[in-house]
Structure formats: C-alpha cells, structure tokens
PDB file of N, CA, C and O in Angstrom:
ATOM      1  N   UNK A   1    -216.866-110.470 -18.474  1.00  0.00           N
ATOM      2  CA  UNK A   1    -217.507-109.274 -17.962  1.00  0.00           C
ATOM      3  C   UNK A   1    -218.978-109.303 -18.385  1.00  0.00           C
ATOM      4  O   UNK A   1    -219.485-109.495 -19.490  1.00  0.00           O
ATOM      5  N   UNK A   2    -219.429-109.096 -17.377  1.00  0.00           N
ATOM      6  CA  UNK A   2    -220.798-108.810 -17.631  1.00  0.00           C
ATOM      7  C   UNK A   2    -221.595-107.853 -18.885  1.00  0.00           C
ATOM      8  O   UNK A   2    -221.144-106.708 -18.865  1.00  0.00           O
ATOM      9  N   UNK A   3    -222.446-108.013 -19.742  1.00  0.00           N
ATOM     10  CA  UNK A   3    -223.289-106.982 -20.264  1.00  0.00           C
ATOM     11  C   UNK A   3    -223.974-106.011 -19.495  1.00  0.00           C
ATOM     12  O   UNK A   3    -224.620-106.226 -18.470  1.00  0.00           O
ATOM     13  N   UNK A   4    -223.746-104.687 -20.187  1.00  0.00           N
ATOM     14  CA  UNK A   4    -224.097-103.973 -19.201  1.00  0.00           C
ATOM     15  C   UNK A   4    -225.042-102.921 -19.979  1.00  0.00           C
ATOM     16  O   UNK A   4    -224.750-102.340 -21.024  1.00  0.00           O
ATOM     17  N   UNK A   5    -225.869-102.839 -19.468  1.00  0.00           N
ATOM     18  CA  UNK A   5    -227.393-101.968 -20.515  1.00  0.00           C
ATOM     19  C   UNK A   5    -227.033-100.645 -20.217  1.00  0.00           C
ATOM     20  O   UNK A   5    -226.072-100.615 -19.449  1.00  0.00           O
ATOM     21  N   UNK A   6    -227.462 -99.517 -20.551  1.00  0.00           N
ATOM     22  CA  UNK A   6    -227.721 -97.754 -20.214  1.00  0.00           C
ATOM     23  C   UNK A   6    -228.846 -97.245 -21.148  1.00  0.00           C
ATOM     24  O   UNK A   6    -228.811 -97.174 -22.376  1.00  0.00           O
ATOM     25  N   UNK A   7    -229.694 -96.960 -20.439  1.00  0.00           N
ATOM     26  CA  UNK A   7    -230.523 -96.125 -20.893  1.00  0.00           C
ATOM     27  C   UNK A   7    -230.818 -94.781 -20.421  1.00  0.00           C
ATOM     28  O   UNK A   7    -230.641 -94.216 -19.341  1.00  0.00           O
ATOM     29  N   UNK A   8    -231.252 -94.477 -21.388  1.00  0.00           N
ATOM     30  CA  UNK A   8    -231.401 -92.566 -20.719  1.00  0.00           C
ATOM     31  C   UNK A   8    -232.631 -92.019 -21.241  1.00  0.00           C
ATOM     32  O   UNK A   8    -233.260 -92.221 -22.279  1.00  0.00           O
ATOM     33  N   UNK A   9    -232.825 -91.171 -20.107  1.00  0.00           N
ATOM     34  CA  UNK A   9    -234.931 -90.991 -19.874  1.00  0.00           C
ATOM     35  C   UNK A   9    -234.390 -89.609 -20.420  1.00  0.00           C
ATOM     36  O   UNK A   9    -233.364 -88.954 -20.236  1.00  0.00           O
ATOM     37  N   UNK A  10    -235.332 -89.487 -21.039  1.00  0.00           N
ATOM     38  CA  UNK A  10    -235.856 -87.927 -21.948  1.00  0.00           C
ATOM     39  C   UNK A  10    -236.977 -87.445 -21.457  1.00  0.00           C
ATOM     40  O   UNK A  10    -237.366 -86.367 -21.907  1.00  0.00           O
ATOM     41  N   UNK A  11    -237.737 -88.103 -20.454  1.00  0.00           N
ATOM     42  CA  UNK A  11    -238.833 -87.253 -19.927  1.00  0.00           C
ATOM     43  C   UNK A  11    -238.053 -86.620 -18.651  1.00  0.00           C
ATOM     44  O   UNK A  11    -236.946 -86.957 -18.231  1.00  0.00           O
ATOM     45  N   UNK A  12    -238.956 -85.573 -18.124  1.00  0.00           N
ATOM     46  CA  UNK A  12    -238.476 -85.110 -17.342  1.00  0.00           C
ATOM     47  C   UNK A  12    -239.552 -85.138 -15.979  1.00  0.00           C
ATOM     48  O   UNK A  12    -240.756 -85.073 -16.228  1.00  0.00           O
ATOM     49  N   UNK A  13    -239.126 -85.231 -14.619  1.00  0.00           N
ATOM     50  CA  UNK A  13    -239.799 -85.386 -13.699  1.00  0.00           C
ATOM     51  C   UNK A  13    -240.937 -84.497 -13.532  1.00  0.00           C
ATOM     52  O   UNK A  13    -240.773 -83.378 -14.017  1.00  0.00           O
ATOM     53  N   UNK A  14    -242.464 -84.806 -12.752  1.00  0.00           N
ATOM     54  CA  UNK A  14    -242.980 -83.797 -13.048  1.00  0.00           C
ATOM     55  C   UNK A  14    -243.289 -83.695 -11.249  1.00  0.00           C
ATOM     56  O   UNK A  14    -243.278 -84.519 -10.334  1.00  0.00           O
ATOM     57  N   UNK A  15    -243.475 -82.666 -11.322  1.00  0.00           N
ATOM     58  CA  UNK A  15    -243.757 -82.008  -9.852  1.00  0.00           C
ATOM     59  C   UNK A  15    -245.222 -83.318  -9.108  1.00  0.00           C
ATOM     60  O   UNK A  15    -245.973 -83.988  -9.817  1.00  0.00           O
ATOM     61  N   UNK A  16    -245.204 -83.302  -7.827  1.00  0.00           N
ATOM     62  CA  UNK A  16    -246.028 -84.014  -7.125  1.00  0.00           C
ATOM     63  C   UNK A  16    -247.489 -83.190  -7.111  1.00  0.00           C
ATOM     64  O   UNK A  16    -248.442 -83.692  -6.516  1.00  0.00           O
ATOM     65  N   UNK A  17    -247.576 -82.320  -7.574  1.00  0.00           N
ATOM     66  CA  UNK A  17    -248.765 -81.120  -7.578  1.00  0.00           C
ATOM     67  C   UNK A  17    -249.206 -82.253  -8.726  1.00  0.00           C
ATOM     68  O   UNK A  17    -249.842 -83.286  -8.519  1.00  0.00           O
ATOM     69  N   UNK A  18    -248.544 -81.624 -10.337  1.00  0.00           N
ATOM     70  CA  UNK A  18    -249.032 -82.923 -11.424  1.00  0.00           C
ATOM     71  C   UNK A  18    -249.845 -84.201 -11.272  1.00  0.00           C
ATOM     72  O   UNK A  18    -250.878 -84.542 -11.847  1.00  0.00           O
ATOM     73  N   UNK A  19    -249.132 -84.805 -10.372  1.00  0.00           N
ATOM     74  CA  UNK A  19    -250.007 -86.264 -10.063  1.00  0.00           C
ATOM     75  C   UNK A  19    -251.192 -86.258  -8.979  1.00  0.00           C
ATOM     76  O   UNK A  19    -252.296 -86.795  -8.889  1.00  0.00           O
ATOM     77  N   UNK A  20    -250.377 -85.339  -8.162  1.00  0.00           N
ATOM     78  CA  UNK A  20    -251.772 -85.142  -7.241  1.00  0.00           C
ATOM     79  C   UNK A  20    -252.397 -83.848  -7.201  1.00  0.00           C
ATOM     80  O   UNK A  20    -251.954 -82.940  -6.499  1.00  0.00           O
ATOM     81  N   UNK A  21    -253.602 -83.714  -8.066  1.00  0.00           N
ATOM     82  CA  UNK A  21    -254.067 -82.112  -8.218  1.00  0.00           C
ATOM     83  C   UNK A  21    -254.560 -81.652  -7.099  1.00  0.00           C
ATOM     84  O   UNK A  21    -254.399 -80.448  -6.896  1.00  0.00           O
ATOM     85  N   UNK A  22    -255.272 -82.442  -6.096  1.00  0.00           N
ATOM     86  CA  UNK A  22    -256.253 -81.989  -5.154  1.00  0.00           C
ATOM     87  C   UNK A  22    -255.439 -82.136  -3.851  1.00  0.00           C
ATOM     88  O   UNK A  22    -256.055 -82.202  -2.787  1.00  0.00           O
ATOM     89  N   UNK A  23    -253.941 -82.198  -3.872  1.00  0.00           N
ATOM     90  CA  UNK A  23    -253.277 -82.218  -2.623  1.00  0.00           C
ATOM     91  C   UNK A  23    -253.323 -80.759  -1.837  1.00  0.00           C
ATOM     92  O   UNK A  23    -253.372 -79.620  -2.299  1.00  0.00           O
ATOM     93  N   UNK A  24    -253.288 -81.278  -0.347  1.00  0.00           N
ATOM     94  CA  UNK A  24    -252.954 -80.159   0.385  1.00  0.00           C
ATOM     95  C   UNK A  24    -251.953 -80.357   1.491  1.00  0.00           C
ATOM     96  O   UNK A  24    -251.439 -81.467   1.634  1.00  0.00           O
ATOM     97  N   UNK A  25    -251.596 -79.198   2.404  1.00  0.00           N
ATOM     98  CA  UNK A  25    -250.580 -79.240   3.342  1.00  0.00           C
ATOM     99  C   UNK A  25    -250.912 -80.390   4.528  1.00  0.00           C
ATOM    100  O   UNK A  25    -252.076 -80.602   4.865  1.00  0.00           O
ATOM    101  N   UNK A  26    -249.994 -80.975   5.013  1.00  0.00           N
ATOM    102  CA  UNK A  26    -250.291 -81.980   5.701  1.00  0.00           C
ATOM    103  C   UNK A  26    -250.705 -81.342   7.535  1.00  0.00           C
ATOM    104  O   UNK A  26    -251.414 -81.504   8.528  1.00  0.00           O
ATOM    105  N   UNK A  27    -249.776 -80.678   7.008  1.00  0.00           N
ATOM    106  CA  UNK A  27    -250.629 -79.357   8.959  1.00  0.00           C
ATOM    107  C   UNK A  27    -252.212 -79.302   8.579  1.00  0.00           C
ATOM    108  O   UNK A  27    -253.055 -79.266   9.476  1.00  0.00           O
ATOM    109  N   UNK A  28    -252.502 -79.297   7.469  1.00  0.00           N
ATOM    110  CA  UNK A  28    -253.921 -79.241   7.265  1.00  0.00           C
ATOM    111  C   UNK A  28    -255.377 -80.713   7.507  1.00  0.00           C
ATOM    112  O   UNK A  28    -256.569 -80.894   7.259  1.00  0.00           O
ATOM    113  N   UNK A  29    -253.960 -81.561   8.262  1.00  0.00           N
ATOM    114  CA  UNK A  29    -254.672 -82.947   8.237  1.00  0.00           C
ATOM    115  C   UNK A  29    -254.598 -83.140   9.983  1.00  0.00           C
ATOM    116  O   UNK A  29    -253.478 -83.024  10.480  1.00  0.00           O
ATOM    117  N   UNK A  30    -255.788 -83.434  10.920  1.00  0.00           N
ATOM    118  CA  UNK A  30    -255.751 -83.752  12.021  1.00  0.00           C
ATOM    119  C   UNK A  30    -256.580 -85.362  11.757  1.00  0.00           C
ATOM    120  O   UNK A  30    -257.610 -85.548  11.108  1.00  0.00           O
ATOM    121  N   UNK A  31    -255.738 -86.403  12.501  1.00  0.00           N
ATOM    122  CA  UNK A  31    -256.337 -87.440  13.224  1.00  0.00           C
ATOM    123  C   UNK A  31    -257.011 -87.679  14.242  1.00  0.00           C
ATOM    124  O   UNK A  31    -256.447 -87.736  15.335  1.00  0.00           O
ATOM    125  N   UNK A  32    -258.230 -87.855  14.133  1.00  0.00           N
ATOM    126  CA  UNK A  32    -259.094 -88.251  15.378  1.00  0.00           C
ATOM    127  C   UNK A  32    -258.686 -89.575  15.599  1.00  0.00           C
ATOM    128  O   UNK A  32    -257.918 -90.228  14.893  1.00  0.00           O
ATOM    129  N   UNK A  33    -259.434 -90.036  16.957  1.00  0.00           N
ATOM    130  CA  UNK A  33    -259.078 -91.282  17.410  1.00  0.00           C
ATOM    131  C   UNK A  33    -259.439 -92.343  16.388  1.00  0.00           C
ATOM    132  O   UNK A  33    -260.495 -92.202  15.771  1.00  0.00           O
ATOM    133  N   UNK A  34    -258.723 -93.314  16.168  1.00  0.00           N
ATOM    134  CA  UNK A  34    -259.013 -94.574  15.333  1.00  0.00           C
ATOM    135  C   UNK A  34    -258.138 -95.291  14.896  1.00  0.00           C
ATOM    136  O   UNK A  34    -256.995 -95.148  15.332  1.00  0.00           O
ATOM    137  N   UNK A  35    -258.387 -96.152  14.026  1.00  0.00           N
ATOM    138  CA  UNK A  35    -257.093 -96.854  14.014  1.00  0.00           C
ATOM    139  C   UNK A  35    -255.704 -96.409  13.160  1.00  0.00           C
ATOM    140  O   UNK A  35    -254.578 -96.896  13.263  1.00  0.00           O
ATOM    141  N   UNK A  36    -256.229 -95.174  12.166  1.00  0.00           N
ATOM    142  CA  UNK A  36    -254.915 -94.400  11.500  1.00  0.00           C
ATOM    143  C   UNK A  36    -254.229 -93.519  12.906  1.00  0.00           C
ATOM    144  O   UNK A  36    -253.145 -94.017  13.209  1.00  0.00           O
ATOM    145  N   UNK A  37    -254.487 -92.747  13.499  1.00  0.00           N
ATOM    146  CA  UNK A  37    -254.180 -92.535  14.766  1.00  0.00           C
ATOM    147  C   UNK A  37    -253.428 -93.511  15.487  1.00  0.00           C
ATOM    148  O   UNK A  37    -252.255 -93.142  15.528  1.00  0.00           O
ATOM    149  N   UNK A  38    -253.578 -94.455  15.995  1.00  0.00           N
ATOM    150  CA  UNK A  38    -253.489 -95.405  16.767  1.00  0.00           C
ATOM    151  C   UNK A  38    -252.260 -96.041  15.913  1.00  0.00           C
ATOM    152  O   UNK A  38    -251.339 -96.148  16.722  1.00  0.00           O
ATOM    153  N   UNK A  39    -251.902 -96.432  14.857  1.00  0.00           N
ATOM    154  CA  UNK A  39    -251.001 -96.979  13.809  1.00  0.00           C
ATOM    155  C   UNK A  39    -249.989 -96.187  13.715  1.00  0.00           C
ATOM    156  O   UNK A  39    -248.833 -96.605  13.637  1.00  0.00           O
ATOM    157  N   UNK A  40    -250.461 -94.379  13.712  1.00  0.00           N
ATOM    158  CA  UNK A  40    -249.237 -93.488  13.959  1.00  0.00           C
ATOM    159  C   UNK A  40    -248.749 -93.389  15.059  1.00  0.00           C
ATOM    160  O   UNK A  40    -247.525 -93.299  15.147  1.00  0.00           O
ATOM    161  N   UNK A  41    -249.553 -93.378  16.205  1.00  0.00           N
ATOM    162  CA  UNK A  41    -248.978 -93.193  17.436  1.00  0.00           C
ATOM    163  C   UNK A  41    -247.462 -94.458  17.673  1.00  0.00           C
ATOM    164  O   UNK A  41    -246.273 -94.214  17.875  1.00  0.00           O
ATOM    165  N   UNK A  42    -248.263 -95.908  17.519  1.00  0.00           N
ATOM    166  CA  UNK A  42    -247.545 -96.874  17.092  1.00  0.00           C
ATOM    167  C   UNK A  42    -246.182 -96.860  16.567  1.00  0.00           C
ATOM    168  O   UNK A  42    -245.147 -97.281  17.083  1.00  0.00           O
ATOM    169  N   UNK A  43    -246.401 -96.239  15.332  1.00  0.00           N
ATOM    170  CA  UNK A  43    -245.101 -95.445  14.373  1.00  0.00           C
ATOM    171  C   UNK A  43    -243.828 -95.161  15.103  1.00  0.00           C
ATOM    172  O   UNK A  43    -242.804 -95.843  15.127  1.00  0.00           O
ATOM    173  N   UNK A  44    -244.127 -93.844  15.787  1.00  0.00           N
ATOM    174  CA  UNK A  44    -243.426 -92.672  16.529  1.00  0.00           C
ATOM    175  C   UNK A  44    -242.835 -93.764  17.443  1.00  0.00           C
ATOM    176  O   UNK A  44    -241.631 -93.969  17.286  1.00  0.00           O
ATOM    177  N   UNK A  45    -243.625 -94.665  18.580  1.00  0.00           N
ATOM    178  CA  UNK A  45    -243.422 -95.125  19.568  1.00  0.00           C
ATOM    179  C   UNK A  45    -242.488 -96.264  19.035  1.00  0.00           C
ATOM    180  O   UNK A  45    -241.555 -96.591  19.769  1.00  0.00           O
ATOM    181  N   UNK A  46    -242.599 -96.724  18.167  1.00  0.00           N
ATOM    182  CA  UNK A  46    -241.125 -97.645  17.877  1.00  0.00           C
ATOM    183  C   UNK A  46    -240.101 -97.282  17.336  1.00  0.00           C
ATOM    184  O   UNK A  46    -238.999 -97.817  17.454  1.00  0.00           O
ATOM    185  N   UNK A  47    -240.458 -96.038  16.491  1.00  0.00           N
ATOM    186  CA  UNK A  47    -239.543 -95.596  15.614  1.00  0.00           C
ATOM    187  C   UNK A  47    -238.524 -94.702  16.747  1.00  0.00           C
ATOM    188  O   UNK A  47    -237.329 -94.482  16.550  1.00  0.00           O
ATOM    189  N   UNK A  48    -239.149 -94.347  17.714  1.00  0.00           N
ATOM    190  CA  UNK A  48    -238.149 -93.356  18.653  1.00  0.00           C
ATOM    191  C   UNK A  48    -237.210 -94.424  19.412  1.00  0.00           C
ATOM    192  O   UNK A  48    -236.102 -94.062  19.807  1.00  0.00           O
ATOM    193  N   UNK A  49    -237.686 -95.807  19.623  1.00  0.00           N
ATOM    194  CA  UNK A  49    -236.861 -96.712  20.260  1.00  0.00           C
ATOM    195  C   UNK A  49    -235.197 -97.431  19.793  1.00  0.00           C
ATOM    196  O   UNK A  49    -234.380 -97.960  20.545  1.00  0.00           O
ATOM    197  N   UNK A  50    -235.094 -97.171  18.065  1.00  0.00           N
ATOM    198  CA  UNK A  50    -233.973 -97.085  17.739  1.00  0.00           C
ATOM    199  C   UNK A  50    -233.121 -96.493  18.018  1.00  0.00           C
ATOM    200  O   UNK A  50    -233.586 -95.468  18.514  1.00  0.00           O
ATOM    201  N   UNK A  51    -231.593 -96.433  18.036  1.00  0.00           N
ATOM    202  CA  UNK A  51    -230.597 -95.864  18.504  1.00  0.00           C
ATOM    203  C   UNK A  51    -230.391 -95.458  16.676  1.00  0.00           C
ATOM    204  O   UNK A  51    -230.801 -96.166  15.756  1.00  0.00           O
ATOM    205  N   UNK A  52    -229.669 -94.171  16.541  1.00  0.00           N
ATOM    206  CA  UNK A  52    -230.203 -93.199  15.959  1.00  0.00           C
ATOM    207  C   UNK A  52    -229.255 -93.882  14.696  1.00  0.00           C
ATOM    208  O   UNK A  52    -229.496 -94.213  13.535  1.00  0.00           O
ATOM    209  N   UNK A  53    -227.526 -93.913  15.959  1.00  0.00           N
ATOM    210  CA  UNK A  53    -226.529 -93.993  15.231  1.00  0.00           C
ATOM    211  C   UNK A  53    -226.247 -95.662  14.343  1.00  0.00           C
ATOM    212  O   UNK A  53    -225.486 -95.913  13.408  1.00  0.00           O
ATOM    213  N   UNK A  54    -227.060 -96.431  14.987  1.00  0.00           N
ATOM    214  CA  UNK A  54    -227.011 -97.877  14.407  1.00  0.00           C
ATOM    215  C   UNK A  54    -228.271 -97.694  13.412  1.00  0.00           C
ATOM    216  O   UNK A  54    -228.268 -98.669  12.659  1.00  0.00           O
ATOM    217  N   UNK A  55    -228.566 -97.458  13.329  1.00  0.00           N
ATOM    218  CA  UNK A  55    -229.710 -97.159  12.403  1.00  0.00           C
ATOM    219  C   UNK A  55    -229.110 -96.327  11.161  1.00  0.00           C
ATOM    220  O   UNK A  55    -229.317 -96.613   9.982  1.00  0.00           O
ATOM    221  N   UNK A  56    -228.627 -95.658  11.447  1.00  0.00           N
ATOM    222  CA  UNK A  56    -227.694 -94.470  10.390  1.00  0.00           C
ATOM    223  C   UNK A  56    -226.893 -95.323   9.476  1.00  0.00           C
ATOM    224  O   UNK A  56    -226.909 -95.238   8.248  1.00  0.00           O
ATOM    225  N   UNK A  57    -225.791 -96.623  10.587  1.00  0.00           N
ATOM    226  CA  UNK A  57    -225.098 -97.021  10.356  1.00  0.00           C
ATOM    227  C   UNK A  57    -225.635 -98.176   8.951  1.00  0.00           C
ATOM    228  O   UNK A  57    -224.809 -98.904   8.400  1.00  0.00           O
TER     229      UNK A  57
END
C-alpha cells in the first residue's frame, strides 16, 4: 500500500476583495472593438458549438 500524506491548512480562505482591492463589477466593464473583444466573441462562438450533454458528460 501506498504512503499516504494528510495535511491540514489552518489558514483560512480569504475573500477575492482581499487579493484584489481595486476590483469592480464586471457589468461595469464594456469591450470596444479589438482583439480582447474579438477573442471573446471567438469564446462564445465555439463554446456555444458544444453539445451541452457530452460536454457535461
């Protein structure tokens, strides 16, 4: 049988605010034309071409 390690974290997670102080809502972010635009559009357009349930699977 294998050795088998366990460790256990005593810190505790800290909120995404913590790491990122200067974050904001993402509705608060519009893309103009360019290539981040263009990369998302990209995104959507392949990502909608999967079948939902093989993908799940």
């Amino acid at each position: 049988m294998a050795n088998m390690m366990l460790f256990a974290c005593t810190t505790t997670l800290k909120e995404s605010k913590d790491y990122y102080p200067g974050q904001f809502p993402l509705e608060d972010v519009l893309l103009l034309d360019g290539p981040f635009k263009r990369a998302r559009d990209l995104n959507i357009e392949v990502l909608l071409k999967f079948n939902v349930d093989c993908f799940l699977h």
